[in-house]
LUMVEX-565703 format. One record per residue: x, y, z of N, C-alpha, C in turn. Coordinates in steps of 0.02 Angstrom, whole numbers, plus 50000, padded with zeros to 5 digits. Example, Ala and Ser with C-alpha at 12.3 -4.5 7.8 and 13.67 -1.06 7.14 Angstrom:
2
506604971650390506154977550390506604983550390 506424988850354506844994750357506455000250394 
! end
This chain:
316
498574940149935498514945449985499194946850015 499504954250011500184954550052499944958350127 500224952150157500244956850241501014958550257 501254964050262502034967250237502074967250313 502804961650360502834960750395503714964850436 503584967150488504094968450539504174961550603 504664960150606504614954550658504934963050732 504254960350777504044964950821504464960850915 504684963550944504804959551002504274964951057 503794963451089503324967051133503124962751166 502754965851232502334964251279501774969251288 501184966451297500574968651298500334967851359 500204973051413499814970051493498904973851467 498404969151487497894973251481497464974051545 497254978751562496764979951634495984980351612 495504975451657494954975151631494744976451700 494434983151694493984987151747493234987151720 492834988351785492134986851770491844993451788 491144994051759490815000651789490174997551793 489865001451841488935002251849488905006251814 488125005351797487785010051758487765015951788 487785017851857487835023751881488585027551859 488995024051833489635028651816489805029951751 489095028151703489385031151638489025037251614 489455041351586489495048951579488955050651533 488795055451540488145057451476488445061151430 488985064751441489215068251379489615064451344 489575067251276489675062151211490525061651212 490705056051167491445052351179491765058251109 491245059051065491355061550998491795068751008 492285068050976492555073250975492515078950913 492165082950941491865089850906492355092650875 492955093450878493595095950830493855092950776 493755085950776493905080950723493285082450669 493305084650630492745085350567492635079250574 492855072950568493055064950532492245064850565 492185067050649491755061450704490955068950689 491075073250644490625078250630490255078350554 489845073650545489675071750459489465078950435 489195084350491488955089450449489565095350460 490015095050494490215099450470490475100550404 490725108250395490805112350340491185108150285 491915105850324492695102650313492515095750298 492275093350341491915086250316491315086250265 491065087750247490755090550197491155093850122 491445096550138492035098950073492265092750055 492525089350093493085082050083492685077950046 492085077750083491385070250056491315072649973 491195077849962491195081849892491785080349854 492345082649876492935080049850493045072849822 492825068449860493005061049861492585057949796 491835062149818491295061749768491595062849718 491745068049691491995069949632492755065849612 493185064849613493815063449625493945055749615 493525053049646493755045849663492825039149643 492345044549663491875039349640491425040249597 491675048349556491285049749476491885047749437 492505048649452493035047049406493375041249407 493175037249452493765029849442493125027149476 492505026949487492075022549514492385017049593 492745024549632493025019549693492515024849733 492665020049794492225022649845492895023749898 492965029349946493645027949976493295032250034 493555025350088493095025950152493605026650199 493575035350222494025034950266493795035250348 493015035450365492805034050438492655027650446 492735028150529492895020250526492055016150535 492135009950523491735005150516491764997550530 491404994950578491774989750608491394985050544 491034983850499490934982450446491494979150415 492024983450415492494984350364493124981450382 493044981250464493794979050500493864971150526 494314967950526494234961450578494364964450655 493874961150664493634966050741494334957850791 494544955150741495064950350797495684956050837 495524960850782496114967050813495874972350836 496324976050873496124982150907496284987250858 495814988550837496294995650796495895002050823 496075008450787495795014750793495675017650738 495075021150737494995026450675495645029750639 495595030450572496155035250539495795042150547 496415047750562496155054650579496045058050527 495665063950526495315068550470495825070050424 496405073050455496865076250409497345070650368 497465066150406498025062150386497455058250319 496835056650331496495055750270496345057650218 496225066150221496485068950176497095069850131 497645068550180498185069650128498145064450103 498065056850101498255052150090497825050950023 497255054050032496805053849968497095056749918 497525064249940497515068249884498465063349853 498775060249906499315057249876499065051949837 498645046849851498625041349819498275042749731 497725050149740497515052149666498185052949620 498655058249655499385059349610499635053549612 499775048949660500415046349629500375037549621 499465036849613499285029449609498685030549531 498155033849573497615031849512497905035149449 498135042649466498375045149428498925040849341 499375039349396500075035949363499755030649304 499355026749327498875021649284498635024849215 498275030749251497555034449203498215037449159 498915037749165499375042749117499505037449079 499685032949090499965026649057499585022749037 499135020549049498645016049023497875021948991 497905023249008497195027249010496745025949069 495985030749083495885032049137495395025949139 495095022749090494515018349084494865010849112 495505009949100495955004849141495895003549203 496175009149218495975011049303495405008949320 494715012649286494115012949305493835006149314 494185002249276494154997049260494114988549297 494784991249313495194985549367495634989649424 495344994949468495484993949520495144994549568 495134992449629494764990449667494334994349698 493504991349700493024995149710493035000649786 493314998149829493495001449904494184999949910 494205006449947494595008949978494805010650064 494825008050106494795009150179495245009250210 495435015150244495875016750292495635017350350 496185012350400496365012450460496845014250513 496745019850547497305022950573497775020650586 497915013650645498405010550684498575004850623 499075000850632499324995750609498884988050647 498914980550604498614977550647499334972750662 499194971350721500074968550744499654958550750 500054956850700499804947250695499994945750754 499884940450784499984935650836500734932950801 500974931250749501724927350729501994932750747 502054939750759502294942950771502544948150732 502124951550673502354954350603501914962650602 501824964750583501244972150572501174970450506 500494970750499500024969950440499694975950425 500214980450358500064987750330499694986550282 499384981150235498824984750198498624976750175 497954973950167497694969750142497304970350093 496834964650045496634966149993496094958949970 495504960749970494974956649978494634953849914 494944949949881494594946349789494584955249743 495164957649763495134961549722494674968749717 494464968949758493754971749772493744977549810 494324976749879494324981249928495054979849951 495244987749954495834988249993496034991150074 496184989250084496354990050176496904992550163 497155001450206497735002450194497815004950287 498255001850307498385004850384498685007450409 498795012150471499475017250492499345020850466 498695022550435498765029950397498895034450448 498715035050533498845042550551499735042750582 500145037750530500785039950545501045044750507 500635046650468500815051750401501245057050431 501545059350394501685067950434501675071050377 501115073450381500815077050314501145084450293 501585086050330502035091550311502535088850284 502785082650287503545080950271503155073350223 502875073550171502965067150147503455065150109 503945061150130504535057650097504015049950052 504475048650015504655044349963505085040349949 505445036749987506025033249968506035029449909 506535029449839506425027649776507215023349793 507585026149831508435023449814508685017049848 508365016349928508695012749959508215008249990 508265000249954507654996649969507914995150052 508374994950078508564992650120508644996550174 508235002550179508225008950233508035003750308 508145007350345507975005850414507085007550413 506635002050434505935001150425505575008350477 506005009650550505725015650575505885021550564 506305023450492506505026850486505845032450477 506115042850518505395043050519505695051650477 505435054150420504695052750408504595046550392 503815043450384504125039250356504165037150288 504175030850258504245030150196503555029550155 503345034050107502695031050086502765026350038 503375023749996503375018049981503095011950013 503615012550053503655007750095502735006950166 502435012750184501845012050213501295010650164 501255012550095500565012950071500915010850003 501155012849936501395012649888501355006749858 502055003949904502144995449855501574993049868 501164991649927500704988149935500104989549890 500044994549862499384995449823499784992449760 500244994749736500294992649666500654984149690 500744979949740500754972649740499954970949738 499494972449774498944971149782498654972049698 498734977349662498574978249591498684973349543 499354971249562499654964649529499274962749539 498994956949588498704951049599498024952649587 497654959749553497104958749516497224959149460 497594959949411497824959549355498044952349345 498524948049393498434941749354498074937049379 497344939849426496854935249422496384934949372 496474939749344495934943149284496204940449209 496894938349224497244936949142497944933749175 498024928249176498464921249212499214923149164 499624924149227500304923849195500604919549158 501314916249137501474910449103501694906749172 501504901349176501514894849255502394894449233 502624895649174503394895349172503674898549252 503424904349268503754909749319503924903149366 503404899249387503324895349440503834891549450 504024889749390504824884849383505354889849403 505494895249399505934898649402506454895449467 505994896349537506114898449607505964891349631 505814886349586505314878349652505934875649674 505584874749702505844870249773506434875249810 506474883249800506684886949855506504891249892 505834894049885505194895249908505124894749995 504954899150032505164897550116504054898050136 503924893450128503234893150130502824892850203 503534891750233503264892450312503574898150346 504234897150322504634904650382504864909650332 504404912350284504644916350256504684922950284 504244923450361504174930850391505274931350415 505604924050429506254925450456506704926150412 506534926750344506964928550297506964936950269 507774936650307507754945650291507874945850201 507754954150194507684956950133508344954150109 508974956650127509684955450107509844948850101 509494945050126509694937550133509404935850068 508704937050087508324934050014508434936349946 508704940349929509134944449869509454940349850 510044937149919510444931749870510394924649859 509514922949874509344918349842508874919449795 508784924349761508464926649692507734927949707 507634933749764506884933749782507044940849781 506824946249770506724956049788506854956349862 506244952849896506164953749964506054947250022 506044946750084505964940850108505334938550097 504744944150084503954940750086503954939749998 504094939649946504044936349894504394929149895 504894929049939505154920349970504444916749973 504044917850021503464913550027503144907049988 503054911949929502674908549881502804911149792 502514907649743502624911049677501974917149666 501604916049668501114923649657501464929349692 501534929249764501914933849796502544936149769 502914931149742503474932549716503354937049644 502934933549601502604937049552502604946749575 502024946349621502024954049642502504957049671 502874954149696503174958549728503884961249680 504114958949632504614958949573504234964749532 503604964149521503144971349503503244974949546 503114976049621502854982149645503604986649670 504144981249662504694984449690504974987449615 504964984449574505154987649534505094994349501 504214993549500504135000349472503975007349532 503965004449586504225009649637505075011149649 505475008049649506225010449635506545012749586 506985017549599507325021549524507755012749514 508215016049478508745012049430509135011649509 509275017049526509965015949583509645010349618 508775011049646508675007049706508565003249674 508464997849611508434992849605509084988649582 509664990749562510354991149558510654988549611 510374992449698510524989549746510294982849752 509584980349741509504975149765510054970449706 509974970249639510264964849628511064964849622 511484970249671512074969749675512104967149751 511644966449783511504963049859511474955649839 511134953949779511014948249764511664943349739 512004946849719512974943349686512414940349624 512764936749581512874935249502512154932249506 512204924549557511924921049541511104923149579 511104925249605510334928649638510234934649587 510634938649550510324944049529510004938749443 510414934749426510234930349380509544930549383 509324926949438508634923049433508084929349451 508364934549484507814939849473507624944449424 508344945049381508184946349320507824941649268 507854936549268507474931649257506854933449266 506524932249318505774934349348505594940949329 506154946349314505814953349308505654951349222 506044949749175505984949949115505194945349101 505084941849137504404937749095503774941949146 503974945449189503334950849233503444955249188 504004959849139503784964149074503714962549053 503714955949012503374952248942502414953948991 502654948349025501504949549034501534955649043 501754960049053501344966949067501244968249001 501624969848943501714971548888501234967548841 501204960948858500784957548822500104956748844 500024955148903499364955148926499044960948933 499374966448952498944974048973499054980348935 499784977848892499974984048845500504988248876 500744990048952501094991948984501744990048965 502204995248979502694995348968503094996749042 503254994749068503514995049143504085000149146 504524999549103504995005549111504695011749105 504145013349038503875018049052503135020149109 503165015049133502395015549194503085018349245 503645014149268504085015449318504375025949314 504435025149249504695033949240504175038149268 503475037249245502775041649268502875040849357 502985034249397502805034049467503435037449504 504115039449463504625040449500504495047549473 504165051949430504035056949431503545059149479 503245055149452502565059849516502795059649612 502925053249595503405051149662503595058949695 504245060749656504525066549657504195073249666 503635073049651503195079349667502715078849725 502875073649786502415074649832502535079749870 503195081749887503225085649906502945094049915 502985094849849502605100749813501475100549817 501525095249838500605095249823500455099649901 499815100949897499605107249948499105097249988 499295096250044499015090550076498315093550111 498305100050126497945102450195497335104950160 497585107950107496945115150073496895115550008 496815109749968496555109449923495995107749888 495825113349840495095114749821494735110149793 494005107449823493775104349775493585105149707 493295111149714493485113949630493945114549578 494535114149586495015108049541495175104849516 495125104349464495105098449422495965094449430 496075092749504496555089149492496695082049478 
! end
């Protein structure tokens, strides 16, 4: 499971006021403008159709974007994801996730092995160690993606070049909010389903930061032969995350990391990248350079997709 961490410095004051029953309001909390909190309207209704068609006749996902305390750890406060920002996020993740798979692998792959739900949560959940936890991932099964209503669905950027951008940089990054995390989370159903070579494991032992890997920055951990500080942690993590950065960065942005890394760190990640393309190639048939060309193309065309008003009738 990746919980993709910011070390956060805050204070939280909370006020706990009481009411009588004589002071609570009769008119409804629901807000009538949000289609999201309106199951019958028109717009919400178009979308439910959409999703129907799109995501749970064609890849057998279910992608749940109202909220459900079902679905959430109620240990956090979160908030609903909003109508629109759900929409776009649907129509990005068809282009430039299920899509990218169904081009490269075929669509029955997909249909196959990726995960049955889908759930978005507006806010981020902020851990107690002190980190924001943007997307989780449950035996493979269900994905949690969060912050969706930071979107700015007029301006979706993509960062492909610079693993090392500033984290608030705003718009913001959909790599970096939703992206890597689906295709790390993908990893780790792919090699629960078909076991890598335990060689990887030797690669990195005994340098592995299994307790403080949230204080190991990105640049640091480069030049001890890790992508990022949260693949430090552990070897599965490390496993995914050598996948998900990879085939989300062009050549330049992955160039950066292992010229961040000097000789002997870029060594050992090239190391780790070469036996994560052997299993892909061998275990799934994938070819990573060419899965990486399809995601930095489509990547490239978010810009151009219509986020707001597009037809369900479409065969997109």
């Amino acid at each position: 499971m990746k919980h993709i961490g910011l070390v956060l410095l805050f204070a939280a004051t909370v006020a706990f006021t009481g009411c009588s029953e004589d002071d609570l309001s009769p008119t409804s909390v629901i807000n009538i403008n949000n289609p999201q909190d309106n199951e019958d309207s028109e717009e919400s209704k178009s979308f439910d159709a959409w999703l129907d068609k799109n995501y749970t006749q064609e890849y057998n996902i279910r992608f749940q974007y109202r909220y459900n305390d079902k679905e959430t750890d109620l240990t956090y406060n979160v908030i609903p994801a909003s109508f629109a920002e759900s929409k776009a996020l649907a129509r990005l993740i068809q282009h430039i996730w299920l899509e990218v798979y169904a081009e490269a692998v075929g669509k029955e792959f997909i249909k196959t092995y990726s995960p049955r739900v889908i759930q978005l949560i507006g806010s981020y959940e902020y851990n107690a160690n002190g980190f924001i936890i943007k997307g989780t991932a449950e035996k493979g099964l269900k994905i949690m993606l969060y912050g969706v209503n930071n979107l700015d669905i007029d301006n979706p950027r993509i960062n492909v070049d610079n693993p090392y951008e500033e984290k608030e940089a705003k718009p913001i990054d959909l790599n970096y909010g939703f992206f890597n995390t689906m295709h790390h989370e993908f990893c780790h159903i792919l090699t629960q389903t078909k076991n890598y070579s335990p060689d990887f494991q030797t690669i990195s032992s005994g340098r592995y930061h299994s307790t403080d890997w949230i204080n190991v920055k990105d640049p640091d951990a480069a030049k001890e032969g890790f992508v990022t500080g949260y693949a430090s942690g552990e070897y599965n993590e490390d496993f995914a995350e050598v996948y998900a950065n990879y085939v989300t960065l062009s050549p330049t942005g992955w160039q950066t990391i292992l010229t961040q890394a000097g000789p002997d760190g870029a060594a050992i990640i090239n190391k780790k990248l070469s036996m994560v393309k052997e299993y892909f190639q061998n275990s799934w048939g994938v070819d990573l350079d060419d899965l990486r060309a399809i995601i930095l193309r489509r990547s490239a065309e978010a810009p151009t997709l219509d986020l707001r008003n597009f037809n369900i009738n479409e065969n997109e």
